[in-house]
C-alpha positions as CSV (number, residue, x, y, z in Angstrom):
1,X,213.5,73.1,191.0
2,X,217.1,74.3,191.9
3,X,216.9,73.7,196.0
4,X,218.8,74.9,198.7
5,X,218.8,72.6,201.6
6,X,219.5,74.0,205.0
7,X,219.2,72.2,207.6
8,X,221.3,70.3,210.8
9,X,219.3,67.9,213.1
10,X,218.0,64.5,212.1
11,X,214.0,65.9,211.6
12,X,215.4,66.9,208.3
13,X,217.1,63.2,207.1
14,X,213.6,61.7,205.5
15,X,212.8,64.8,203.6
16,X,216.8,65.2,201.8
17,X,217.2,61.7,201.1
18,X,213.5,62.0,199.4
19,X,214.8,65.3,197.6
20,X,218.2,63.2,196.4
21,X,215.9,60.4,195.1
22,X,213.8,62.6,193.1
23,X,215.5,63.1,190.1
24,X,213.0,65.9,189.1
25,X,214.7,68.3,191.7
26,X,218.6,69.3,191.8
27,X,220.1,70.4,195.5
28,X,222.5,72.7,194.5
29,X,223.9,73.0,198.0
30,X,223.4,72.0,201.5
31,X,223.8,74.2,204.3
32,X,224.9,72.8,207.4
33,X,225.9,73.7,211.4
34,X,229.7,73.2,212.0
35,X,231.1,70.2,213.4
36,X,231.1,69.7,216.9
37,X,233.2,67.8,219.4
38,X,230.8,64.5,220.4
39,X,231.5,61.5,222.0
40,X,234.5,60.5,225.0
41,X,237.0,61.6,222.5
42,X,235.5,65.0,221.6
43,X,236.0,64.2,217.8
44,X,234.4,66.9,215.6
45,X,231.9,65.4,214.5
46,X,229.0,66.9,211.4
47,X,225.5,67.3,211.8
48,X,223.6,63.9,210.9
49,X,222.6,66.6,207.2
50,X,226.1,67.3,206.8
51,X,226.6,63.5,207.0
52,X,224.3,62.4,204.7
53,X,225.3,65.4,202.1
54,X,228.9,64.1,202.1
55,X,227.7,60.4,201.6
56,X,225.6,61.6,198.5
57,X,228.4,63.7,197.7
58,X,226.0,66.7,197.4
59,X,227.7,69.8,197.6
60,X,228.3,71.1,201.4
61,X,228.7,74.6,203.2
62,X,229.0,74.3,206.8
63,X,229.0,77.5,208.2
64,X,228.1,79.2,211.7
65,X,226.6,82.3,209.7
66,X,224.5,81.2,206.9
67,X,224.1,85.2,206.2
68,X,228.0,85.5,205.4
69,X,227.8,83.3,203.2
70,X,227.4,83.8,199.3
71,X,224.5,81.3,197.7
72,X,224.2,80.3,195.0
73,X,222.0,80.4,192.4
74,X,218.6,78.8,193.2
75,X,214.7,78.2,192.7
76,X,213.8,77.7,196.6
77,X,215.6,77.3,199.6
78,X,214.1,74.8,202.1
79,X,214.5,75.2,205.9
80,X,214.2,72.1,208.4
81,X,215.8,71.9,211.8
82,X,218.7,74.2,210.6
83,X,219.0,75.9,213.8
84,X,220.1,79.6,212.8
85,X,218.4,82.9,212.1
86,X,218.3,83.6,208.5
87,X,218.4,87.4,207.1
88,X,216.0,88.7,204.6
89,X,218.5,88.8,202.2
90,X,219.3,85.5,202.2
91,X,215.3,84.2,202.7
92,X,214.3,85.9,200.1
93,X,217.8,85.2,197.1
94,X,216.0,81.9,195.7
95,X,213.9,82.6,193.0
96,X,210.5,81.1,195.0
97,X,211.6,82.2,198.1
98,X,212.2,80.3,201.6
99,X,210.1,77.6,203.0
100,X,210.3,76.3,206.4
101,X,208.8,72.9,207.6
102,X,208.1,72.8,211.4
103,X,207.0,70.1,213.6
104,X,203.8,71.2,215.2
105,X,200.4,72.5,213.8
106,X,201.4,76.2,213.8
107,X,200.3,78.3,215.3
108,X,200.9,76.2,218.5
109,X,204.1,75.4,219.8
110,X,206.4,78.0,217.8
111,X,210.0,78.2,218.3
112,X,212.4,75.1,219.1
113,X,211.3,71.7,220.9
114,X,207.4,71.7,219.6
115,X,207.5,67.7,219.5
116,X,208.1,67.8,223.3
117,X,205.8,70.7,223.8
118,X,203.2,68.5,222.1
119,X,203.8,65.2,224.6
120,X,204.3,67.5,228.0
121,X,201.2,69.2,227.3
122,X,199.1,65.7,227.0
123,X,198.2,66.8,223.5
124,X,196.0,63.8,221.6
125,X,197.0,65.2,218.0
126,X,200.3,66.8,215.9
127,X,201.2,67.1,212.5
128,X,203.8,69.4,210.5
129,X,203.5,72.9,209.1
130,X,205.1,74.7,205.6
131,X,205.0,78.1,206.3
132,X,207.1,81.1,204.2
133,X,210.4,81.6,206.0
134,X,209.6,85.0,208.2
135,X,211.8,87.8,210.0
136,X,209.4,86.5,213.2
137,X,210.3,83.1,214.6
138,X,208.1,80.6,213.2
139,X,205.1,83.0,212.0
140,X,205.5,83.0,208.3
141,X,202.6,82.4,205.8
142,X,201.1,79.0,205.6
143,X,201.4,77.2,202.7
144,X,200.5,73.2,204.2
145,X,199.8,71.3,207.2
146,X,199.1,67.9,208.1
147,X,197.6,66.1,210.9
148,X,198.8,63.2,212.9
149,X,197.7,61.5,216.0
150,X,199.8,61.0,219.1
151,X,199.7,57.9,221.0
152,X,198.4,57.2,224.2
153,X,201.7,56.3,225.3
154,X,204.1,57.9,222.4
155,X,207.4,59.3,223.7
156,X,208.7,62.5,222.4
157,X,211.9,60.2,220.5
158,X,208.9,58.4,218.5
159,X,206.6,61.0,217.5
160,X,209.7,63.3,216.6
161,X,210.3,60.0,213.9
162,X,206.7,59.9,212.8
163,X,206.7,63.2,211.9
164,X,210.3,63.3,210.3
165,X,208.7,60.8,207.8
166,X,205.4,62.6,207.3
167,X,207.3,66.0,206.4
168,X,208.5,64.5,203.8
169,X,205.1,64.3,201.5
170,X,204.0,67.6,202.9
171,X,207.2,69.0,202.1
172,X,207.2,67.7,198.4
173,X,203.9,68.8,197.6
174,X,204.3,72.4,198.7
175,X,207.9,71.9,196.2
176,X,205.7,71.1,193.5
177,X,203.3,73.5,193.8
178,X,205.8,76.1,194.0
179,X,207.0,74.6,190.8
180,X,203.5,74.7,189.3
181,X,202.9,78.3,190.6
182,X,200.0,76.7,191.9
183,X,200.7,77.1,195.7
184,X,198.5,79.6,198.1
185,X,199.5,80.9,201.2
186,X,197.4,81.8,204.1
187,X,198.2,84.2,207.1
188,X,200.6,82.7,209.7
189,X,198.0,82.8,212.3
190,X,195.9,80.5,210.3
191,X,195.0,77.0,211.8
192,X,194.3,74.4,209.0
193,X,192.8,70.9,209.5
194,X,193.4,67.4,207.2
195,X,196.3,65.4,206.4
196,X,198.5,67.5,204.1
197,X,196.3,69.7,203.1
198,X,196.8,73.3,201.2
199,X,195.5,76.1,202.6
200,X,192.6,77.0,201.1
């Protein structure tokens, strides 16, 4: 699969250094936030996806409007932490479409911070969610979801790791199937149970 990687925080790391070491998949472009002043010196400084793009000399678009931008050709575009909205147009140029992995067991916690949501609320259990990128935030079809337990004394900062690292096989299965033409989507509402486990 041709990818398109767009993403910006560090939930997204695990799952493009997976994509870089499987050979069986190209990322013909990254898509990144800006750089932003950080630190006492207010250096501009890239996004930890921009980072790790330049250091596996991928190629790189940083960009405040992803929808300006012209993209180029692809099979799928994958969607983790990227932290913009996303026209139609643009969702829907890959070949497969968009795909969007989210760090709650949708349809709870939509929209941003759903790791915190999860340890404010006392919540015992999390996981991660594929779902088809949508115009509404969050509410796309559901392609795969995975279940993982939160620890009786888990900070926000550790499960946020935990589930960085289990996106990763979610997020290559779904890739696969999509490759396959074996993947099956269920409505966004739908609430799925098992560890990485299609809908089905």
């Amino acid at each position: 699969m041709r990818i398109i990687f767009a993403g910006s925080g560090e939930f997204g790391l695990p799952t493009l250094e997976a994509l870089v070491a499987d050979r069986r998949h190209e990322i013909v472009m990254v898509i990144s936030q800006p750089d932003r002043p950080a630190g006492r010196g207010r250096h501009l400084t890239p996004t930890p996806i921009s980072k790790l793009a330049i250091d596996s000399k991928l190629p790189l678009q940083r960009t405040a409007d992803i929808n300006s931008e012209v993209l180029p050709e692809a099979d799928l575009m994958l969607v983790i932490a990227f932290g913009q909205k996303i026209a139609q147009s643009q969702v829907n140029h890959p070949r497969t479409g968009s795909i969007n992995l989210h760090g709650s067991r949708l349809p709870k916690y939509r929209g941003a911070g759903p790791v915190n949501a999860a340890i404010i609320a006392g919540d015992t259990l999390s996981g991660n969610t594929i779902i088809r990128v949508a115009e509404r935030m969050d509410a796309g079809a559901i392609l795969a979801q995975s279940s993982v337990p939160i620890g009786e004394l888990e900070t926000a900062g550790e499960l946020h790791d935990r589930l960085a690292e289990d996106g990763v096989s979610l997020a290559m299965e779904v890739i696969n199937q999509l490759e396959r033409g074996t993947a099956i989507e269920a409505s966004g509402a739908a609430e799925l149970t098992g560890s990485a486990a299609s809908v089905p």
